[in-house]
N, CA, C and O atoms as CSV, one atom per row, in Angstrom:
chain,resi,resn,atom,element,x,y,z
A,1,UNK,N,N,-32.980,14.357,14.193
A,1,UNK,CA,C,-32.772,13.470,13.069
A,1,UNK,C,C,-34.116,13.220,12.394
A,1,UNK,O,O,-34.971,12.565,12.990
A,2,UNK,N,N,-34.349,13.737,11.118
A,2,UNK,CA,C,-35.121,13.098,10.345
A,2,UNK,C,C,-35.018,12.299,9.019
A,2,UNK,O,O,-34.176,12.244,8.123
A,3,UNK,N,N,-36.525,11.548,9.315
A,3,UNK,CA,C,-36.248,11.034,8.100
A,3,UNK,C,C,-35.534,9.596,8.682
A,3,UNK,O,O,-34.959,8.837,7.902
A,4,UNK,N,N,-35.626,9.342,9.973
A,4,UNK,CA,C,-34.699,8.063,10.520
A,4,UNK,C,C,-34.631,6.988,9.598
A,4,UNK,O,O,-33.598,6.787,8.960
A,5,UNK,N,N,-35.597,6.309,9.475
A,5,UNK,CA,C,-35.367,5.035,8.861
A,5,UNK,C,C,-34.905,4.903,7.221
A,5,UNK,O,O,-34.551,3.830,6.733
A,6,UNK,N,N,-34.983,6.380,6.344
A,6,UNK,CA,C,-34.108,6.230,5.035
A,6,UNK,C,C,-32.829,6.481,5.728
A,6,UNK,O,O,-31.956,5.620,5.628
A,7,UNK,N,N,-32.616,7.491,6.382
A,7,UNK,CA,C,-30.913,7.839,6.620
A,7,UNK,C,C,-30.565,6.424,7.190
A,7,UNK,O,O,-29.511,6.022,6.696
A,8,UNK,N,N,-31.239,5.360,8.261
A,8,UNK,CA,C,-30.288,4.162,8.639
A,8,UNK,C,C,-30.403,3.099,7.522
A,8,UNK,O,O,-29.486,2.293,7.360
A,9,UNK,N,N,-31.413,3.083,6.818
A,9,UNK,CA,C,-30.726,2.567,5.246
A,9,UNK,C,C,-30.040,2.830,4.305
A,9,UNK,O,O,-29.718,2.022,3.433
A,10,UNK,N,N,-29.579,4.535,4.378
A,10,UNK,CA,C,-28.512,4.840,3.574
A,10,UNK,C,C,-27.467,4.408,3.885
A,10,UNK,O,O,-26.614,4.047,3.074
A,11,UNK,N,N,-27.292,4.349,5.734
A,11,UNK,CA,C,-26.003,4.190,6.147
A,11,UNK,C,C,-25.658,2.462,6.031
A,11,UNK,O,O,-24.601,1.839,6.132
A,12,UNK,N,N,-27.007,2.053,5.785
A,12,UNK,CA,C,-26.478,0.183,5.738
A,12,UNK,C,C,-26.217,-0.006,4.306
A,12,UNK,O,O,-25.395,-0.858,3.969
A,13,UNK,N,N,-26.953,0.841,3.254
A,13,UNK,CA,C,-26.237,0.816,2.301
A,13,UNK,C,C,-24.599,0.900,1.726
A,13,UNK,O,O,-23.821,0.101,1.204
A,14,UNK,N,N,-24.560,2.201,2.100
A,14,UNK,CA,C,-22.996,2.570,2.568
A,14,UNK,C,C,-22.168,0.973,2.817
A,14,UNK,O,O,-21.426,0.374,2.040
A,15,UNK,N,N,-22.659,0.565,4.297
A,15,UNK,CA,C,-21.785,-0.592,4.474
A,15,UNK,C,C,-21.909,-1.764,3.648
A,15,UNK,O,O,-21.007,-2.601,3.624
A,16,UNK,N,N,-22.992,-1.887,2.949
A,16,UNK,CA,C,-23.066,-2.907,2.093
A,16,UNK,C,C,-22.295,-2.850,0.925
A,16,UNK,O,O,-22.076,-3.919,0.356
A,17,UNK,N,N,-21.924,-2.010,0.542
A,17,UNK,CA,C,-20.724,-1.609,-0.313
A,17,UNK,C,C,-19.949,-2.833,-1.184
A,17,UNK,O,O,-19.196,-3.537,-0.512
A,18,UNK,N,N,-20.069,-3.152,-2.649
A,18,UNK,CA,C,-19.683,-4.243,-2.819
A,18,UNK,C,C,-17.957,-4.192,-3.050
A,18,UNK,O,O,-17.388,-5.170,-3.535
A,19,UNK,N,N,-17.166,-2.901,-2.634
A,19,UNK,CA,C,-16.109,-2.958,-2.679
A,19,UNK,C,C,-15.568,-3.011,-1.308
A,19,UNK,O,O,-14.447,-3.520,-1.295
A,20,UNK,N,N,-15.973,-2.674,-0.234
A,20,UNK,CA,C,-15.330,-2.838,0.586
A,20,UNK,C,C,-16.163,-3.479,1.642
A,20,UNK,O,O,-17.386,-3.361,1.570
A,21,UNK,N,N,-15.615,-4.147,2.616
A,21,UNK,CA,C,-16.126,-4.903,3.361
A,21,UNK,C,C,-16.512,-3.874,5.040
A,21,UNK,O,O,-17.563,-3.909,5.679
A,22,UNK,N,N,-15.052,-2.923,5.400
A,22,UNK,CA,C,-15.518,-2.416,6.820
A,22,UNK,C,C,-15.616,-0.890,5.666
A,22,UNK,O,O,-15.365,-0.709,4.475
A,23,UNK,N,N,-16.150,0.033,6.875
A,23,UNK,CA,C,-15.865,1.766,6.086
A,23,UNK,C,C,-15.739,2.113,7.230
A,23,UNK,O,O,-15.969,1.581,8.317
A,24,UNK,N,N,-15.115,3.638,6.713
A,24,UNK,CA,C,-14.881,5.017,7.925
A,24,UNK,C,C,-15.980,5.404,8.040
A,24,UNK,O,O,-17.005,4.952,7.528
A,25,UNK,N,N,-15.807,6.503,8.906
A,25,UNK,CA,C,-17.075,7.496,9.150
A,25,UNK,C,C,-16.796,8.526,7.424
A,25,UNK,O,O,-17.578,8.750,6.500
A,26,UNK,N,N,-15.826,8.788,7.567
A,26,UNK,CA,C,-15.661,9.179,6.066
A,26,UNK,C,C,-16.318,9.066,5.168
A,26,UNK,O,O,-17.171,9.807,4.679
A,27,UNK,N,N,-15.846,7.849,4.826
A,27,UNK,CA,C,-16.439,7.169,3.764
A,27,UNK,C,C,-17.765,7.081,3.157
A,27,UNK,O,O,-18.119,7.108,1.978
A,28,UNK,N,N,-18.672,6.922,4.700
A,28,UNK,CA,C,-20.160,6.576,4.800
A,28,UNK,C,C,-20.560,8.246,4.833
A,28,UNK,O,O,-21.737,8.606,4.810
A,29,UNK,N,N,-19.447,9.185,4.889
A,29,UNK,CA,C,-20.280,10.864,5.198
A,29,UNK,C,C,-20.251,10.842,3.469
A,29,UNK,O,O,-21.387,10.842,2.996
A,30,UNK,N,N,-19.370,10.828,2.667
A,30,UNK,CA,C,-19.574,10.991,1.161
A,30,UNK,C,C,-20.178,10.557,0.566
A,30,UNK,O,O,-20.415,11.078,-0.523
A,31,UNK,N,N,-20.820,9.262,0.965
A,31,UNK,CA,C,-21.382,8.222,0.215
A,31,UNK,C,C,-22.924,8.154,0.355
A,31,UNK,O,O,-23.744,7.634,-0.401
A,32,UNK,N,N,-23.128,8.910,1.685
A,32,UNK,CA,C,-24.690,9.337,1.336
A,32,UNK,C,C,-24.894,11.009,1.813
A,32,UNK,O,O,-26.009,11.471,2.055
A,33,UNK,N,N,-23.821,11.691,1.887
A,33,UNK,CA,C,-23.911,12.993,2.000
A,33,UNK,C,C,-24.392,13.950,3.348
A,33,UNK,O,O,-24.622,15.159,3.319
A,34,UNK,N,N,-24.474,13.024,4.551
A,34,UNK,CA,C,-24.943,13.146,5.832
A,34,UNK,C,C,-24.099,14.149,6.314
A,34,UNK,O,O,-23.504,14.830,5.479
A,35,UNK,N,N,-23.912,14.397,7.665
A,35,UNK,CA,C,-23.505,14.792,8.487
A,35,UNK,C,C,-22.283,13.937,9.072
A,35,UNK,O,O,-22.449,12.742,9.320
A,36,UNK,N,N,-21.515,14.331,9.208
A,36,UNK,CA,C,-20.021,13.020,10.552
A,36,UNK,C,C,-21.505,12.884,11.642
A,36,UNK,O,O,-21.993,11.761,11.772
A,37,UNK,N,N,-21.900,13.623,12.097
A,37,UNK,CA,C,-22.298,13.773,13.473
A,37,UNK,C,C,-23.988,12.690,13.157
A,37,UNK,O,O,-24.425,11.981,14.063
A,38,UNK,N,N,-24.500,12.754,12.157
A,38,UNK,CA,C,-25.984,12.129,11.720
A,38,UNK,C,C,-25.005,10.746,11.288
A,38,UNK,O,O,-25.775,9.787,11.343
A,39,UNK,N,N,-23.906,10.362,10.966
A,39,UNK,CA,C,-23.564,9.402,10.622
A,39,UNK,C,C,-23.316,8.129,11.581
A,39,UNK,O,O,-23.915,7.055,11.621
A,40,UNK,N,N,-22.139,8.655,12.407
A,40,UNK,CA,C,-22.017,7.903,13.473
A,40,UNK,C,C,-23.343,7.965,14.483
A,40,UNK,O,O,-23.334,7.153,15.408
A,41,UNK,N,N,-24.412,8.813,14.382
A,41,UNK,CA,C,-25.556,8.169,15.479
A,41,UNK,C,C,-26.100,7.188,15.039
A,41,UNK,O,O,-26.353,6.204,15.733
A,42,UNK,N,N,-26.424,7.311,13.568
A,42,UNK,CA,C,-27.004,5.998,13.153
A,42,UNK,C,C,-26.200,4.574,13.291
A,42,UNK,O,O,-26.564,3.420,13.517
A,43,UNK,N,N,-25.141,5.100,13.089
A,43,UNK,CA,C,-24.068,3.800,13.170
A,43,UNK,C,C,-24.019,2.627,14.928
A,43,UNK,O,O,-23.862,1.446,15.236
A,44,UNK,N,N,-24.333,4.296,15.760
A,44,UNK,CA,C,-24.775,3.865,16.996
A,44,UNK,C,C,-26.032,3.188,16.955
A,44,UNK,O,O,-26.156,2.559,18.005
A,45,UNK,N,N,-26.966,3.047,16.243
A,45,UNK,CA,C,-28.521,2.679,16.596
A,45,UNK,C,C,-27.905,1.173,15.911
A,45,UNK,O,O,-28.161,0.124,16.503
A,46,UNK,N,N,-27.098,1.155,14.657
A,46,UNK,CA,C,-26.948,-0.125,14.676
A,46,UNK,C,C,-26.623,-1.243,15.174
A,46,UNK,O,O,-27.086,-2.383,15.205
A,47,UNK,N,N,-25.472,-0.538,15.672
A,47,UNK,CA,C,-24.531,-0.955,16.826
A,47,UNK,C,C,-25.567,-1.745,18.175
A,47,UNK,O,O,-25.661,-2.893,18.608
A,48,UNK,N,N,-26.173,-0.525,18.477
A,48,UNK,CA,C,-27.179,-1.237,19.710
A,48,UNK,C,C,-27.832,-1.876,19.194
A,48,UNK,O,O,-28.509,-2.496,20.014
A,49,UNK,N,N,-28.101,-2.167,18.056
A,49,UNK,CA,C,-29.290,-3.606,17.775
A,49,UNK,C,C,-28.265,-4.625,16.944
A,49,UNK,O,O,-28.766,-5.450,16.181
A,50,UNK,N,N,-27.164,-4.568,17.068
A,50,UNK,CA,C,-26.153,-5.715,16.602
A,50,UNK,C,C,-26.302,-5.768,15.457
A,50,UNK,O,O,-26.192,-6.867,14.915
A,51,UNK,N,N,-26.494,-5.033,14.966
A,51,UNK,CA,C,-26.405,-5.109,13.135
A,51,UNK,C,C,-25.056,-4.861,12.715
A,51,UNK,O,O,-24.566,-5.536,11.809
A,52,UNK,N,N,-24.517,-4.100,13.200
A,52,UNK,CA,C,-23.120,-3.136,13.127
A,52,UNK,C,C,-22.367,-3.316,14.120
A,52,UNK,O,O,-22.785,-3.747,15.194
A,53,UNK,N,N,-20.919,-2.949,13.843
A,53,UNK,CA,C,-19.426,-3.264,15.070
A,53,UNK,C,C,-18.585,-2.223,14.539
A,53,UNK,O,O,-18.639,-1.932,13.344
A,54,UNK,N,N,-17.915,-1.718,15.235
A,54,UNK,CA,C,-16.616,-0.937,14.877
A,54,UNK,C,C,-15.562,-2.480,14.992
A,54,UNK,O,O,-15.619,-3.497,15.682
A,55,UNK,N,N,-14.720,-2.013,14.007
A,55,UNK,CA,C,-13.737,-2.918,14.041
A,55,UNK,C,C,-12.349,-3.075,14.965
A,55,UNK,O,O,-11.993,-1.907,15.122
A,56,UNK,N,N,-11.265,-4.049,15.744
A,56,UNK,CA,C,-10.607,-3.843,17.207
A,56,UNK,C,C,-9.480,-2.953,16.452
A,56,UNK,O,O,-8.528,-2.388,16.990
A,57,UNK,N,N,-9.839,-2.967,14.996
A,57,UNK,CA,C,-8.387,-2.517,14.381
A,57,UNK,C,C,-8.563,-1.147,13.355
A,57,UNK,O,O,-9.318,-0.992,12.395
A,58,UNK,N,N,-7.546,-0.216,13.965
A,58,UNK,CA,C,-8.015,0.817,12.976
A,58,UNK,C,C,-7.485,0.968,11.394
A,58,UNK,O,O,-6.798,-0.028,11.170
A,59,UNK,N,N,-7.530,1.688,10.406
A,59,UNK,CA,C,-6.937,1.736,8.983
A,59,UNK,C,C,-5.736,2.189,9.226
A,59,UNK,O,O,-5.135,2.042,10.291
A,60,UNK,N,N,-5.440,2.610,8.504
A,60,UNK,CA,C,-3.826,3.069,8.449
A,60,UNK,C,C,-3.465,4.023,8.872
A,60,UNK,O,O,-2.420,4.120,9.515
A,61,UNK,N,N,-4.471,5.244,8.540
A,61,UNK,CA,C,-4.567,6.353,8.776
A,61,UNK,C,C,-5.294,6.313,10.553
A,61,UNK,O,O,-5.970,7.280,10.904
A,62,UNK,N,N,-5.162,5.632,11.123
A,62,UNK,CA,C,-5.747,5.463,12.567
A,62,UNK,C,C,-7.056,5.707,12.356
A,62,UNK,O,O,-7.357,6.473,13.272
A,63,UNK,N,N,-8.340,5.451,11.473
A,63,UNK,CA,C,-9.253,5.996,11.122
A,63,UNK,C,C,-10.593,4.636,11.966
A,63,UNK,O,O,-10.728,3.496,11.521
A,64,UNK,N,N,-11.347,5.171,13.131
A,64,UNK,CA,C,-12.264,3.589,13.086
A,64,UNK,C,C,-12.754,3.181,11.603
A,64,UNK,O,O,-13.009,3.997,10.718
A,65,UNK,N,N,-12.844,1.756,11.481
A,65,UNK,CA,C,-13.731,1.476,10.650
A,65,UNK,C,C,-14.988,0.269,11.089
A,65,UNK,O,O,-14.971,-0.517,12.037
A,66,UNK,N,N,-16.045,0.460,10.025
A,66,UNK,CA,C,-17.073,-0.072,11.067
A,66,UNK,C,C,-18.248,-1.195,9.705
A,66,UNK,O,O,-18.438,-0.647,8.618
A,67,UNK,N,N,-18.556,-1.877,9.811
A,67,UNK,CA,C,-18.994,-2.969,9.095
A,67,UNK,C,C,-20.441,-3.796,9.620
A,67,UNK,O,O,-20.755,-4.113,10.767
A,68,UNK,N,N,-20.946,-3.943,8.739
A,68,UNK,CA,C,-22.372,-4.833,9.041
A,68,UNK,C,C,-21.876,-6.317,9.468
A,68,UNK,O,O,-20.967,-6.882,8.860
A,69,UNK,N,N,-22.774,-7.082,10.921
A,69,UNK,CA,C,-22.177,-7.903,11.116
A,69,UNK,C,C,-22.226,-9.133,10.892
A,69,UNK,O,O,-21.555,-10.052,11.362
A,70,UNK,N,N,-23.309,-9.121,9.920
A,70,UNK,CA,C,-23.700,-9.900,8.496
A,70,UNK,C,C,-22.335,-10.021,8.100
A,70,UNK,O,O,-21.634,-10.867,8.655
A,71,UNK,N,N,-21.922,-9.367,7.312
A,71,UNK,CA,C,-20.748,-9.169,6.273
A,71,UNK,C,C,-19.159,-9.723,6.732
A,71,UNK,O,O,-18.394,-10.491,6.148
A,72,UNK,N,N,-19.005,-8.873,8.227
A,72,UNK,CA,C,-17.736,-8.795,8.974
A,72,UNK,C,C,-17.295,-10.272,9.464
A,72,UNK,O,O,-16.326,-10.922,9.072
A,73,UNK,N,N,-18.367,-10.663,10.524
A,73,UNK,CA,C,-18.214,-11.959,11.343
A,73,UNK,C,C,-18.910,-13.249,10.636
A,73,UNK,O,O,-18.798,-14.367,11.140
A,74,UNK,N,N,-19.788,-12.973,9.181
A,74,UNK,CA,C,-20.497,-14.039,8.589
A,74,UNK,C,C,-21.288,-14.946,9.303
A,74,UNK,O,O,-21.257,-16.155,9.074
A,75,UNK,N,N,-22.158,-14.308,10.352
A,75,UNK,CA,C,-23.210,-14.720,10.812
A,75,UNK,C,C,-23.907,-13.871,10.706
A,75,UNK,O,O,-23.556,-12.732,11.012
A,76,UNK,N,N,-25.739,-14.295,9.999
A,76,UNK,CA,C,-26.442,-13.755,10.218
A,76,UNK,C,C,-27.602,-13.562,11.702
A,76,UNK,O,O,-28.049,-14.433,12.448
A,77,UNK,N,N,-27.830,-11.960,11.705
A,77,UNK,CA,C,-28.546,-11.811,13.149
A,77,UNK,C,C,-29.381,-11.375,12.656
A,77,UNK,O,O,-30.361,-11.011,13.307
């Protein structure tokens, strides 16, 4: 992975999204043009520093979706 710290601000960008509140892995692969596989690691680095959560509930399409936890739970960490 290079380039770490723009790609995990693309991907918090992504979630900052002023239309939607959680996203897919999808979503966040189109939206900054990554990899599925470069997407969800970063999503993991967030995850381990509590920035980020997958959500208990999937979309419709059974799809995870995953959200800053700023945004999701409205506490800031």
């Amino acid at each position: 992975m290079r380039n770490n710290n723009n790609n995990i601000q693309q991907v918090i960008d992504a979630l900052l999204h002023p239309k939607y509140r959680w996203r897919t892995v999808s979503g966040i692969v189109k939206e900054t043009k990554m990899s599925e596989k470069e997407v969800r690691e970063y999503l993991e680095i967030l995850m381990k520093k509590n920035k980020a959560r997958k959500s208990y509930v999937s979309d419709p399409d059974g799809n995870d979706l995953y959200g800053l936890i700023l945004r999701v739970d409205g506490v800031e960490v």
